[in-house]
PDBQT receptor file of N, H, CA, C and O in Angstrom, charges set to zero:
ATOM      1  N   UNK A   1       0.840  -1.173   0.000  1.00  0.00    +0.000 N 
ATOM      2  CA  UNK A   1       0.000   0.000   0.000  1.00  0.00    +0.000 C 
ATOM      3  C   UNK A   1       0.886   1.237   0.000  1.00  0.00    +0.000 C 
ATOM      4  O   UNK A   1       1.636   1.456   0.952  1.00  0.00    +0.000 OA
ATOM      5  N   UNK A   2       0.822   1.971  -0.947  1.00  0.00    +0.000 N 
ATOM      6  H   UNK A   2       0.214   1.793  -1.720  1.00  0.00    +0.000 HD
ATOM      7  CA  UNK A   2       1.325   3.248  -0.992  1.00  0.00    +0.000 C 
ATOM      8  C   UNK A   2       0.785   4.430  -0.093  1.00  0.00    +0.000 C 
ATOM      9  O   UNK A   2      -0.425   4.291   0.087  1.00  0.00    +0.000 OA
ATOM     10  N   UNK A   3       1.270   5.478   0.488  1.00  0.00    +0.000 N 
ATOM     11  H   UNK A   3       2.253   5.591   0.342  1.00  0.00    +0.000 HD
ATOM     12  CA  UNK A   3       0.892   6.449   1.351  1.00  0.00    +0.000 C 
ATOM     13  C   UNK A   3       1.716   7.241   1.172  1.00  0.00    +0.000 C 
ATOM     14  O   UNK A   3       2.782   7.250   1.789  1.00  0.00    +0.000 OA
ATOM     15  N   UNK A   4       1.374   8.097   0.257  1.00  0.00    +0.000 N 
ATOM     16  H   UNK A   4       0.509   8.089  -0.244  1.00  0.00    +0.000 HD
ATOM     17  CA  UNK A   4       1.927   9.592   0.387  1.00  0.00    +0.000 C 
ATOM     18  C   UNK A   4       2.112  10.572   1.758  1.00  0.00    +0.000 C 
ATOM     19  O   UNK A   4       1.417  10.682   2.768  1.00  0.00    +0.000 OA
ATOM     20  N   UNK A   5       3.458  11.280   1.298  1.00  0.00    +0.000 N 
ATOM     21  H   UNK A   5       4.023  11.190   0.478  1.00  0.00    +0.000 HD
ATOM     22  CA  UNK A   5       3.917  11.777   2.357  1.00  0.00    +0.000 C 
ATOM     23  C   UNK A   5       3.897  13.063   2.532  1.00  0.00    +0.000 C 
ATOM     24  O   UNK A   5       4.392  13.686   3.472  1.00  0.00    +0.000 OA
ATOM     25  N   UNK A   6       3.189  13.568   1.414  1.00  0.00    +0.000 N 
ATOM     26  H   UNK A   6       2.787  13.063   0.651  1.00  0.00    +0.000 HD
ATOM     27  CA  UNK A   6       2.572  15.183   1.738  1.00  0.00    +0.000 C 
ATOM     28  C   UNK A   6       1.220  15.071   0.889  1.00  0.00    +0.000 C 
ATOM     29  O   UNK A   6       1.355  14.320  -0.077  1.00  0.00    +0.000 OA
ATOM     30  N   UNK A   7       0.277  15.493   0.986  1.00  0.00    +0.000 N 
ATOM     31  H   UNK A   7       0.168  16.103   1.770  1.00  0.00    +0.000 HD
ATOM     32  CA  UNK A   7      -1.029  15.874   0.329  1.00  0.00    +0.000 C 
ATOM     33  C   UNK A   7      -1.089  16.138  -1.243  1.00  0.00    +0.000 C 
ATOM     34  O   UNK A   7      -0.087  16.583  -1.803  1.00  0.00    +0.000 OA
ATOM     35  N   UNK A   8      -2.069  15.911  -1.848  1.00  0.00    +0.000 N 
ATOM     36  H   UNK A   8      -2.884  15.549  -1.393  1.00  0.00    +0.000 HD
ATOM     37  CA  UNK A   8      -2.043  16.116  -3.369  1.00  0.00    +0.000 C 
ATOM     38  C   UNK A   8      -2.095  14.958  -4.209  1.00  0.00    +0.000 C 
ATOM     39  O   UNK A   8      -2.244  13.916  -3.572  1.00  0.00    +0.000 OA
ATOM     40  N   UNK A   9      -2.008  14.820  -5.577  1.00  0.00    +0.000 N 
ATOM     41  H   UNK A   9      -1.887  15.667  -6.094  1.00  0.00    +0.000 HD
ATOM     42  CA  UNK A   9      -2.038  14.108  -6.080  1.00  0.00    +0.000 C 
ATOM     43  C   UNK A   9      -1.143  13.625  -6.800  1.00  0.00    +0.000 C 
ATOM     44  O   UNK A   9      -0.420  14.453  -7.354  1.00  0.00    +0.000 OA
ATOM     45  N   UNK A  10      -0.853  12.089  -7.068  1.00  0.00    +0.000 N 
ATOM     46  H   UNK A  10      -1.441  11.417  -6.618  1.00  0.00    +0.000 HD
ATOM     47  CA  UNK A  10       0.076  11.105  -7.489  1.00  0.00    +0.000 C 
ATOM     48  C   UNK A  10      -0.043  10.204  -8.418  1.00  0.00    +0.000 C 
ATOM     49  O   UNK A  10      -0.645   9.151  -8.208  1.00  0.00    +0.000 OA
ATOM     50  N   UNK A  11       0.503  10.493  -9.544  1.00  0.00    +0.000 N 
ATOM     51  H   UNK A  11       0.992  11.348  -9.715  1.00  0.00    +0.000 HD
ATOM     52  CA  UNK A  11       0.084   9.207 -10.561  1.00  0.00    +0.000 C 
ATOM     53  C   UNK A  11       0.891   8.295  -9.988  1.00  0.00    +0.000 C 
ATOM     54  O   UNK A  11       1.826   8.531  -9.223  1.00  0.00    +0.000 OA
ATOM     55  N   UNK A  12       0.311   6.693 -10.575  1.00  0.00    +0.000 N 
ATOM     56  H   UNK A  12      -0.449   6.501 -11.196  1.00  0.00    +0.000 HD
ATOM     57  CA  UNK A  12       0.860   5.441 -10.065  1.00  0.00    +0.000 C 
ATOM     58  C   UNK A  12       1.311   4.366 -11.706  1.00  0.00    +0.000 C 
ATOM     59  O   UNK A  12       0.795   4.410 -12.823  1.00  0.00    +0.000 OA
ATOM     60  N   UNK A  13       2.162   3.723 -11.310  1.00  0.00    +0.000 N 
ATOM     61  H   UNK A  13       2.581   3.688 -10.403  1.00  0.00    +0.000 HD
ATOM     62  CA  UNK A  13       2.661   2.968 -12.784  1.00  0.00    +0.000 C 
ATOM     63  C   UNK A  13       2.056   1.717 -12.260  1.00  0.00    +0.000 C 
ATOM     64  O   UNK A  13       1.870   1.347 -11.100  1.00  0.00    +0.000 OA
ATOM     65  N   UNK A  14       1.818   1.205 -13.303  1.00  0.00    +0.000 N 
ATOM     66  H   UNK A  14       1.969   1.505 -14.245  1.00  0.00    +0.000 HD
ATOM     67  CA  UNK A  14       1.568  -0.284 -13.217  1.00  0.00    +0.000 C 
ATOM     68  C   UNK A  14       2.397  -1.324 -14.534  1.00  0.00    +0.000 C 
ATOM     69  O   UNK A  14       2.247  -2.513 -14.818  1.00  0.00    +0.000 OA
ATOM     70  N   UNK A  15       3.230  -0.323 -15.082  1.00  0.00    +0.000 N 
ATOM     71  H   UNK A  15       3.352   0.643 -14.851  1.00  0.00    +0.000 HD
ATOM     72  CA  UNK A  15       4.261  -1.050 -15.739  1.00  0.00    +0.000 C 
ATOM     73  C   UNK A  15       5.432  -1.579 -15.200  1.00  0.00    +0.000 C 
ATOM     74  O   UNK A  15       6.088  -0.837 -14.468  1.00  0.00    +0.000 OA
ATOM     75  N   UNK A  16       5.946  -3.045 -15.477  1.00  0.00    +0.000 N 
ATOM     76  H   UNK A  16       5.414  -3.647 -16.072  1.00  0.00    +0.000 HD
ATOM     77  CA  UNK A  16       6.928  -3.660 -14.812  1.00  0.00    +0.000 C 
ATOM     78  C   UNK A  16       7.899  -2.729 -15.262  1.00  0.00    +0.000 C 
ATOM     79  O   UNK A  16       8.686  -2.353 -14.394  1.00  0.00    +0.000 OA
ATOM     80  N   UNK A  17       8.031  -2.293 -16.331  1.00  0.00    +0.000 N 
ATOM     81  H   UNK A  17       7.391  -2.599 -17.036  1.00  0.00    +0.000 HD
ATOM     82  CA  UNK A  17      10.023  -1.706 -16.525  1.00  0.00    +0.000 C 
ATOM     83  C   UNK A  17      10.063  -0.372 -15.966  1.00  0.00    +0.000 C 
ATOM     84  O   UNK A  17      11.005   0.313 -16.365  1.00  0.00    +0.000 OA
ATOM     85  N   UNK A  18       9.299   0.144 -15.170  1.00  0.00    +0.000 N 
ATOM     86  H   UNK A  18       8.534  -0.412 -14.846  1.00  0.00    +0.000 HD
ATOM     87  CA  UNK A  18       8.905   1.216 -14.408  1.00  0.00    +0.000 C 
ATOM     88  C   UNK A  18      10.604   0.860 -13.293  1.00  0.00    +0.000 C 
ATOM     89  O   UNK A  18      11.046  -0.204 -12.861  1.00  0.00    +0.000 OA
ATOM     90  N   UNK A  19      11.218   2.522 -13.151  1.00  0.00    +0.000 N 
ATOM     91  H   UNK A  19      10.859   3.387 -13.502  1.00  0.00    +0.000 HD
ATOM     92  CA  UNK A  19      12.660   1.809 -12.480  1.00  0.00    +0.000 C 
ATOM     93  C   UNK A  19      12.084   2.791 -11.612  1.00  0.00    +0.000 C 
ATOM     94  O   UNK A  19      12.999   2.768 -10.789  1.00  0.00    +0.000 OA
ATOM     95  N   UNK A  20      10.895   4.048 -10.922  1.00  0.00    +0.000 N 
ATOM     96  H   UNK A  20      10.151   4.067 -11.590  1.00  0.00    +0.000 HD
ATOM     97  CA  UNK A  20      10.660   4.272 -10.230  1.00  0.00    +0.000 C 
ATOM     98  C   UNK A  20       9.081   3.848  -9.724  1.00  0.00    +0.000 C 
ATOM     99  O   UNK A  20       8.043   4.472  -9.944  1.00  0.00    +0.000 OA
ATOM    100  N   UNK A  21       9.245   2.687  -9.039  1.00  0.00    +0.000 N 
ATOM    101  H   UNK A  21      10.089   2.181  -8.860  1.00  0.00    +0.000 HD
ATOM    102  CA  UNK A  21       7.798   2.174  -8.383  1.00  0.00    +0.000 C 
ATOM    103  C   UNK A  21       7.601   2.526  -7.295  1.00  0.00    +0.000 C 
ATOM    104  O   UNK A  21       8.212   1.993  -6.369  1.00  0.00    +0.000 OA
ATOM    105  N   UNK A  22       6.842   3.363  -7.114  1.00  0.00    +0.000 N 
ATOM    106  H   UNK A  22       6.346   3.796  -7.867  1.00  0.00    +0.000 HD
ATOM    107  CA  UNK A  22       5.338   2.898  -7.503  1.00  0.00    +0.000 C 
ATOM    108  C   UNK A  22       4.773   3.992  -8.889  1.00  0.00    +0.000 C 
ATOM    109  O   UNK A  22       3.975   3.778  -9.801  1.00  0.00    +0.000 OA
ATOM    110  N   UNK A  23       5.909   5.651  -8.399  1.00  0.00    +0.000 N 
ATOM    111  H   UNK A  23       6.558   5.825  -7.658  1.00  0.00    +0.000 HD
ATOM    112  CA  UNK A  23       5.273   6.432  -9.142  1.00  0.00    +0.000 C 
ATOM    113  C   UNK A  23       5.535   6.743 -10.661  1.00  0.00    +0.000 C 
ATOM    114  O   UNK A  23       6.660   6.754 -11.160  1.00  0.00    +0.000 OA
ATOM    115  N   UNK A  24       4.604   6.942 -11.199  1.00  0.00    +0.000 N 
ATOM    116  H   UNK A  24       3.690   6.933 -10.794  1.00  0.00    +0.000 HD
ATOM    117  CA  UNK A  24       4.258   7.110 -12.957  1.00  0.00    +0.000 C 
ATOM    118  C   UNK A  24       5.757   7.874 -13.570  1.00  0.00    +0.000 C 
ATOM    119  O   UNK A  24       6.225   8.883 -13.043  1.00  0.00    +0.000 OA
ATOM    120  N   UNK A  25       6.374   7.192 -14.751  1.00  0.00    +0.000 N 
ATOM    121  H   UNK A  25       5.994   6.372 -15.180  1.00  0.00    +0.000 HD
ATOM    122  CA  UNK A  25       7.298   7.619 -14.840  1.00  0.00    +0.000 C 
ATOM    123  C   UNK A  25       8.014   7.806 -16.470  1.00  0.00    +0.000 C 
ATOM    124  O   UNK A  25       9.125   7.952 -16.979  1.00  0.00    +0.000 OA
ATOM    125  N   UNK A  26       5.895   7.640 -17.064  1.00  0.00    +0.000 N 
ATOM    126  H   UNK A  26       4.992   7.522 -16.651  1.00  0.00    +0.000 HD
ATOM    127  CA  UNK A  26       6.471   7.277 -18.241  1.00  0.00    +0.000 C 
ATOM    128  C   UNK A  26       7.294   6.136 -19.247  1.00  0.00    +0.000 C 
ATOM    129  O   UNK A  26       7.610   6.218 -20.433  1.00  0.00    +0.000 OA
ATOM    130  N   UNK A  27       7.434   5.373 -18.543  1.00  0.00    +0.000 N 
ATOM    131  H   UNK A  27       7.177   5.306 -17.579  1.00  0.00    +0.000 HD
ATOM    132  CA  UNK A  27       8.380   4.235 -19.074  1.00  0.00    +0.000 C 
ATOM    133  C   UNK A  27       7.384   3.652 -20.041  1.00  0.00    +0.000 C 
ATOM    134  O   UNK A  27       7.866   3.212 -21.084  1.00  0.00    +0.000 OA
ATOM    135  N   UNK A  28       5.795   3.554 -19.845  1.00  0.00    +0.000 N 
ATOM    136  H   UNK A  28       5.403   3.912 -18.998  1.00  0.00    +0.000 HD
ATOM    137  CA  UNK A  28       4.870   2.675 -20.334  1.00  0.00    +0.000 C 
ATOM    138  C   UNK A  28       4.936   2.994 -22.018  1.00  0.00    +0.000 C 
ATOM    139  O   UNK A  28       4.990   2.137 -22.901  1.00  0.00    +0.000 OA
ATOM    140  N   UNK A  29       4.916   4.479 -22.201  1.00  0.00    +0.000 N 
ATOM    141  H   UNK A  29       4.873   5.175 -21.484  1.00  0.00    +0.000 HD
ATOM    142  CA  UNK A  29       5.542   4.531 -23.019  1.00  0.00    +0.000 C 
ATOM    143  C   UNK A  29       6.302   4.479 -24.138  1.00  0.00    +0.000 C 
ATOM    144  O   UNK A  29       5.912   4.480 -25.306  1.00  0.00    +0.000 OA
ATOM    145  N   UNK A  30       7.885   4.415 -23.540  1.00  0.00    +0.000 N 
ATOM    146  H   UNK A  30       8.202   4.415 -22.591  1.00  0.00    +0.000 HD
ATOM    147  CA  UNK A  30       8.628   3.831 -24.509  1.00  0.00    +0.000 C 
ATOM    148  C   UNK A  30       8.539   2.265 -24.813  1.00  0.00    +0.000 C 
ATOM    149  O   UNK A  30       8.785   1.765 -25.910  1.00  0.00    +0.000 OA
ATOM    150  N   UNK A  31       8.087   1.463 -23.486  1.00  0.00    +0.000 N 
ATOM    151  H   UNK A  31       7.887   1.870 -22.594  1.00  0.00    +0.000 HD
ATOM    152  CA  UNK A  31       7.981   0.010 -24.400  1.00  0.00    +0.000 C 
ATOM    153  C   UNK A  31       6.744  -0.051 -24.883  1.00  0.00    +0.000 C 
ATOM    154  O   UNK A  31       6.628  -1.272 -24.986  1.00  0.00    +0.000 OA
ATOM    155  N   UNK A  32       5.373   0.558 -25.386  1.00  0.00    +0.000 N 
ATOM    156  H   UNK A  32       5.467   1.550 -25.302  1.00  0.00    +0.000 HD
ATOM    157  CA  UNK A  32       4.682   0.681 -26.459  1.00  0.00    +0.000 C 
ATOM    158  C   UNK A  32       5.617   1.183 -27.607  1.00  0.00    +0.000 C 
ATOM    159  O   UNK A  32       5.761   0.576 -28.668  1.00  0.00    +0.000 OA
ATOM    160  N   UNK A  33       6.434   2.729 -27.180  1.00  0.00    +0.000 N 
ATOM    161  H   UNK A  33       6.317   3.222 -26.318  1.00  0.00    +0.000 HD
ATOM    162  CA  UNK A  33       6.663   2.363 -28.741  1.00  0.00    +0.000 C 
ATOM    163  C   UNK A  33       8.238   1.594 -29.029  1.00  0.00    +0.000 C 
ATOM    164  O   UNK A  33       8.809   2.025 -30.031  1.00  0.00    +0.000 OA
ATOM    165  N   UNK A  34       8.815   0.744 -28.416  1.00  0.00    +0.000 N 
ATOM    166  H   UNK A  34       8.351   0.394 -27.602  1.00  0.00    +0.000 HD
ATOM    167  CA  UNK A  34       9.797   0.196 -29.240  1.00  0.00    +0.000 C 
ATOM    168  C   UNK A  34       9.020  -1.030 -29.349  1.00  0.00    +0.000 C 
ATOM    169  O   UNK A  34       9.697  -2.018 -29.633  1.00  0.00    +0.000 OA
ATOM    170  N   UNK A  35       7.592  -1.244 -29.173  1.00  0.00    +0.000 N 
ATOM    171  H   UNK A  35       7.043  -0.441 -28.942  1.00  0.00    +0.000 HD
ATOM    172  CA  UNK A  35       6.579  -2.316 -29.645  1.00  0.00    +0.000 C 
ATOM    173  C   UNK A  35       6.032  -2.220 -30.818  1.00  0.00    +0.000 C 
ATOM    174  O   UNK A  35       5.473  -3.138 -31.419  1.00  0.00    +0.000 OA
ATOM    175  N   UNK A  36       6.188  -0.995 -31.222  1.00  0.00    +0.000 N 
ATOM    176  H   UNK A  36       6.642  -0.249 -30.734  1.00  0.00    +0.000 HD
ATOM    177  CA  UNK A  36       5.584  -0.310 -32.221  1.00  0.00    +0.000 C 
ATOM    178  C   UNK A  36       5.664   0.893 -32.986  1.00  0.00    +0.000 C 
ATOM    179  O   UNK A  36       4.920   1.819 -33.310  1.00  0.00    +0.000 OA
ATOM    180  N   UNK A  37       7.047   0.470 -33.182  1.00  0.00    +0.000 N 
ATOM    181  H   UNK A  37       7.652  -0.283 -32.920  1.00  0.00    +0.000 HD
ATOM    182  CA  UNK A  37       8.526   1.658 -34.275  1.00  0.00    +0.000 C 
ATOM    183  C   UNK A  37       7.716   2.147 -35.002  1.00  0.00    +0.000 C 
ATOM    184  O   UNK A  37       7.652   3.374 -34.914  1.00  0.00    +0.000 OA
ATOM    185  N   UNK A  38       6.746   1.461 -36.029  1.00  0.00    +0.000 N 
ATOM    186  H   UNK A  38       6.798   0.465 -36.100  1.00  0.00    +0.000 HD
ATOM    187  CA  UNK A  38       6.267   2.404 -37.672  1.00  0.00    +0.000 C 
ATOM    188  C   UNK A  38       5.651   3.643 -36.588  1.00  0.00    +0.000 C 
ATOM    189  O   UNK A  38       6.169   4.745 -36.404  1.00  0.00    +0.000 OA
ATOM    190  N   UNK A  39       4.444   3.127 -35.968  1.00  0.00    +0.000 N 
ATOM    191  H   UNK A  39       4.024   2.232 -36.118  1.00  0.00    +0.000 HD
ATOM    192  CA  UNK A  39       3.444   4.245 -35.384  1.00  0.00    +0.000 C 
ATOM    193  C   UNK A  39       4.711   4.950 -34.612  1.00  0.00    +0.000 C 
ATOM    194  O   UNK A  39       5.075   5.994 -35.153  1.00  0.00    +0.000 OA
ATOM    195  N   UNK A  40       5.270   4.656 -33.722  1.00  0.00    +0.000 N 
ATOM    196  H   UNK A  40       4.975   3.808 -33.282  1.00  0.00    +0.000 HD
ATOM    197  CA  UNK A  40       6.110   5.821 -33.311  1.00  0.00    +0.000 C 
ATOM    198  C   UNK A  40       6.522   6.874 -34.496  1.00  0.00    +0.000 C 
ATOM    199  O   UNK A  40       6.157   8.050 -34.513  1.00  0.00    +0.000 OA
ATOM    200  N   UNK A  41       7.394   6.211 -35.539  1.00  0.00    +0.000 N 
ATOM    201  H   UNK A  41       7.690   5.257 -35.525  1.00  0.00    +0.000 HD
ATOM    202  CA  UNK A  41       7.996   6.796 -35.970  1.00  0.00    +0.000 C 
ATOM    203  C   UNK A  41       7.273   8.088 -36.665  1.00  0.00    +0.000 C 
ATOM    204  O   UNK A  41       7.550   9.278 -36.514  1.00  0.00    +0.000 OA
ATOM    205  N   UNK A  42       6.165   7.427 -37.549  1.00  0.00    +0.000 N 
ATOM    206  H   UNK A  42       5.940   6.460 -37.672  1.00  0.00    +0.000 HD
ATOM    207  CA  UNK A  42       4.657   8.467 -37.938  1.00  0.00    +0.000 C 
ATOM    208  C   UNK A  42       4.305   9.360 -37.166  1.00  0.00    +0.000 C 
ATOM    209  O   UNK A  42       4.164  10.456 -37.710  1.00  0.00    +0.000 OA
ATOM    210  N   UNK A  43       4.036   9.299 -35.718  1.00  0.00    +0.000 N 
ATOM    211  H   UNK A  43       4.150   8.409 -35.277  1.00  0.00    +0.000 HD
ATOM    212  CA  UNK A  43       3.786  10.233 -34.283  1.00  0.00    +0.000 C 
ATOM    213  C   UNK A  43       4.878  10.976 -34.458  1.00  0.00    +0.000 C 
ATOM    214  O   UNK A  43       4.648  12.040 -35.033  1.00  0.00    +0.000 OA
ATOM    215  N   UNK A  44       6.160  10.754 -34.113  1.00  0.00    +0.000 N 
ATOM    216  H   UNK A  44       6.347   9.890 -33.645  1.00  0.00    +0.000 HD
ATOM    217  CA  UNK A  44       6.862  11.526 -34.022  1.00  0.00    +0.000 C 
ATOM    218  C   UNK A  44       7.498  12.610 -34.953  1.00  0.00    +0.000 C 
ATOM    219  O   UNK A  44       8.131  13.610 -34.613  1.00  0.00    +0.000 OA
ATOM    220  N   UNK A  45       7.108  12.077 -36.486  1.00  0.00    +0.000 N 
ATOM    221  H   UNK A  45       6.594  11.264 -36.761  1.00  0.00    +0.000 HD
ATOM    222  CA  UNK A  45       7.352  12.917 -37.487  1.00  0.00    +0.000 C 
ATOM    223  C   UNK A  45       6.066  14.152 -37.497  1.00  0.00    +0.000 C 
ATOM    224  O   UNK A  45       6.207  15.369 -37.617  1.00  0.00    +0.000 OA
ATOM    225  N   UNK A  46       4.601  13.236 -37.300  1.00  0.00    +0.000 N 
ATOM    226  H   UNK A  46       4.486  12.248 -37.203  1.00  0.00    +0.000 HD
ATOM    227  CA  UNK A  46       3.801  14.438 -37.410  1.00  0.00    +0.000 C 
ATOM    228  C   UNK A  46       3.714  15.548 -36.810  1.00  0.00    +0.000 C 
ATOM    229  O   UNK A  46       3.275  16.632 -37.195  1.00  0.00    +0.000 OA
ATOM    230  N   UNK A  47       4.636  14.871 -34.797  1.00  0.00    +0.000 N 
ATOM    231  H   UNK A  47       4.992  13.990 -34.485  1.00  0.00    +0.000 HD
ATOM    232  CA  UNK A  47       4.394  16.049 -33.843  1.00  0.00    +0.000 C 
ATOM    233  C   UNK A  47       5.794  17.112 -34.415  1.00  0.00    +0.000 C 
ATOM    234  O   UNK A  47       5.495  18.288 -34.206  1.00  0.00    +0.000 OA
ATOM    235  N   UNK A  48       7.086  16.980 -35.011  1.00  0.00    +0.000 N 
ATOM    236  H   UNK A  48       7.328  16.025 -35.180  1.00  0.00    +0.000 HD
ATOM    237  CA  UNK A  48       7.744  17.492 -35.159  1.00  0.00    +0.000 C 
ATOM    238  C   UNK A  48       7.227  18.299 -35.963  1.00  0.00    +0.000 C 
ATOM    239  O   UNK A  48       6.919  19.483 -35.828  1.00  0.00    +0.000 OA
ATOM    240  N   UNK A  49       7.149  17.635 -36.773  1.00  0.00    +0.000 N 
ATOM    241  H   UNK A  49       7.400  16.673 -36.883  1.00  0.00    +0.000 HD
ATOM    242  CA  UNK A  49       6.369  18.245 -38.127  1.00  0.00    +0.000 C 
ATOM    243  C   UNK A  49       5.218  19.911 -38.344  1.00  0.00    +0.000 C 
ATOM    244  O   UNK A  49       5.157  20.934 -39.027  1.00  0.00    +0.000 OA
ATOM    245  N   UNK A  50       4.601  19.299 -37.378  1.00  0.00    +0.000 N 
ATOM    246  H   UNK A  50       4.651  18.468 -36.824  1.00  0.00    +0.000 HD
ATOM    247  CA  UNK A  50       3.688  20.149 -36.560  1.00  0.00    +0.000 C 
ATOM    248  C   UNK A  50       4.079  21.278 -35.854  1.00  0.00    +0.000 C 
ATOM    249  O   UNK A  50       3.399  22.304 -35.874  1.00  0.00    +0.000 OA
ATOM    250  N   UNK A  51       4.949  21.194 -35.331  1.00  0.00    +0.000 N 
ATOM    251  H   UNK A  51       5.501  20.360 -35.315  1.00  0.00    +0.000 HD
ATOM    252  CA  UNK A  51       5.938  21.955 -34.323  1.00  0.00    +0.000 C 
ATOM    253  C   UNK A  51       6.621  23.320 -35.118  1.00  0.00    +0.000 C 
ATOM    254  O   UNK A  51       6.441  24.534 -35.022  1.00  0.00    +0.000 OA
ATOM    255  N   UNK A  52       7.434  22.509 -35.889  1.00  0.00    +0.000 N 
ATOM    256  H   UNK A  52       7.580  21.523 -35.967  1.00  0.00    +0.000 HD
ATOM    257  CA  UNK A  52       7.992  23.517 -36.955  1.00  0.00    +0.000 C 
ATOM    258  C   UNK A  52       7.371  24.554 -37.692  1.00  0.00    +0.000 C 
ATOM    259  O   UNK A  52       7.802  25.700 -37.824  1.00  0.00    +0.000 OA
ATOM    260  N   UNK A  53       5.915  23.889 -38.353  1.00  0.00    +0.000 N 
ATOM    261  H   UNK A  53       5.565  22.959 -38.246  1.00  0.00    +0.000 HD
ATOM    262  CA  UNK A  53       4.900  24.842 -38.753  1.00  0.00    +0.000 C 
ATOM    263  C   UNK A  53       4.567  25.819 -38.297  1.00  0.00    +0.000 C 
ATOM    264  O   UNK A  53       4.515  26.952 -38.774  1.00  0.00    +0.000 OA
ATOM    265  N   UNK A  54       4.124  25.128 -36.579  1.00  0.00    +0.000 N 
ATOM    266  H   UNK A  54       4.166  24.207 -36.192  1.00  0.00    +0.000 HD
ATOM    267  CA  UNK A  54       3.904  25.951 -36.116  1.00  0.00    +0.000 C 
ATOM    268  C   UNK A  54       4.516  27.423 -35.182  1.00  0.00    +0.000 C 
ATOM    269  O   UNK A  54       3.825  28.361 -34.787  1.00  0.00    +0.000 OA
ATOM    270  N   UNK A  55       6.152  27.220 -34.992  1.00  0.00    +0.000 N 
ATOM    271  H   UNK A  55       6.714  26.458 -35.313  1.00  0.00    +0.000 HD
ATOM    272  CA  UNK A  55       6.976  27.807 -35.091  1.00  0.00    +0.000 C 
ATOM    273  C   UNK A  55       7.249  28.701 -36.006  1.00  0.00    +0.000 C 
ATOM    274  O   UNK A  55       7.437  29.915 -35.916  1.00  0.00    +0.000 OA
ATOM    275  N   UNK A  56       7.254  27.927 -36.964  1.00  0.00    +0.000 N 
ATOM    276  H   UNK A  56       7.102  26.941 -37.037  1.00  0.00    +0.000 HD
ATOM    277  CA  UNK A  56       7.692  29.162 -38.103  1.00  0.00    +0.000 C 
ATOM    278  C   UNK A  56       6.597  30.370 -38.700  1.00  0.00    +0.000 C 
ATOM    279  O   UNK A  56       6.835  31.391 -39.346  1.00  0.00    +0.000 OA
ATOM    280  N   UNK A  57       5.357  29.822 -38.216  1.00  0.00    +0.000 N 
ATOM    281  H   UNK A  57       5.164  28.993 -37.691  1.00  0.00    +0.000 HD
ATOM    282  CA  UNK A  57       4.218  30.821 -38.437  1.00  0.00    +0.000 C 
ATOM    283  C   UNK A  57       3.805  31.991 -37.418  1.00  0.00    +0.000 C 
ATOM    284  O   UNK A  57       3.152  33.015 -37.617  1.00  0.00    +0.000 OA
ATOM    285  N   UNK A  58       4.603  31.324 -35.890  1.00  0.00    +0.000 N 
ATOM    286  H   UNK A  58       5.134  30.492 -35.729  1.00  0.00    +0.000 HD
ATOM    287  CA  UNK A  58       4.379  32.428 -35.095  1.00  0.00    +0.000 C 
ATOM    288  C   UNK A  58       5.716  33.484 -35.060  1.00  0.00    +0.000 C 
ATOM    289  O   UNK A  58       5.585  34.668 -34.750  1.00  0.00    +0.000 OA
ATOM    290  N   UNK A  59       7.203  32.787 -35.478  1.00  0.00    +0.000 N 
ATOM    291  H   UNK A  59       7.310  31.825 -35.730  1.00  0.00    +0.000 HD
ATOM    292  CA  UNK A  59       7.983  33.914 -35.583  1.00  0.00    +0.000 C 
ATOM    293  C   UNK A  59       8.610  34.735 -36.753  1.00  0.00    +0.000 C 
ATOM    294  O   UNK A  59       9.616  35.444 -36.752  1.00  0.00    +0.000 OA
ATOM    295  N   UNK A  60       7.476  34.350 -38.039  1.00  0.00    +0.000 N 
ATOM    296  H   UNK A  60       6.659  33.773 -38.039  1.00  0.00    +0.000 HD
ATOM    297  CA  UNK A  60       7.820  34.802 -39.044  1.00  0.00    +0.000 C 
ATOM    298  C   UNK A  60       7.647  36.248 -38.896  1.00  0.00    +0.000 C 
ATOM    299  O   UNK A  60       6.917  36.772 -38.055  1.00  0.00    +0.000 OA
ATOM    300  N   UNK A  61       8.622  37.088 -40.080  1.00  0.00    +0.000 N 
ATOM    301  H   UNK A  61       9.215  36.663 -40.763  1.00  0.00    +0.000 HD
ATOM    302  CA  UNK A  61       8.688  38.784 -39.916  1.00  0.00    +0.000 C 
ATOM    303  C   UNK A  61       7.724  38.815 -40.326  1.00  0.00    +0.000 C 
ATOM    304  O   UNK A  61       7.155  39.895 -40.484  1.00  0.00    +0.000 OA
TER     305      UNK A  61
């Protein structure tokens, strides 16, 4: 049983390759995507992708 040691709120992992248990750490994550390289790779091009656009539209002269 987990019990926090100051007030507020705490995400919790329930992934084994989690190297900080109990709390959420993201790991779930990366082994979805080295489960699943194409879709990563697609995600990660669109969010870049996206990024840049949208960068370059807010600091254009």
């Amino acid at each position: 049983m987990y019990i926090p040691q100051t007030s507020g709120y705490r995400l919790l992992s329930g992934c084994r390759q989690s190297t900080h248990l109990p709390h959420y750490d993201f790991s779930d994550l990366w082994v979805r995507a080295n489960k699943n390289v194409p879709k990563a790779a697609v995600f990660t091009y669109v969010a870049l992708f996206s990024f840049g656009i949208m960068t370059t539209w807010l600091f254009h002269p």
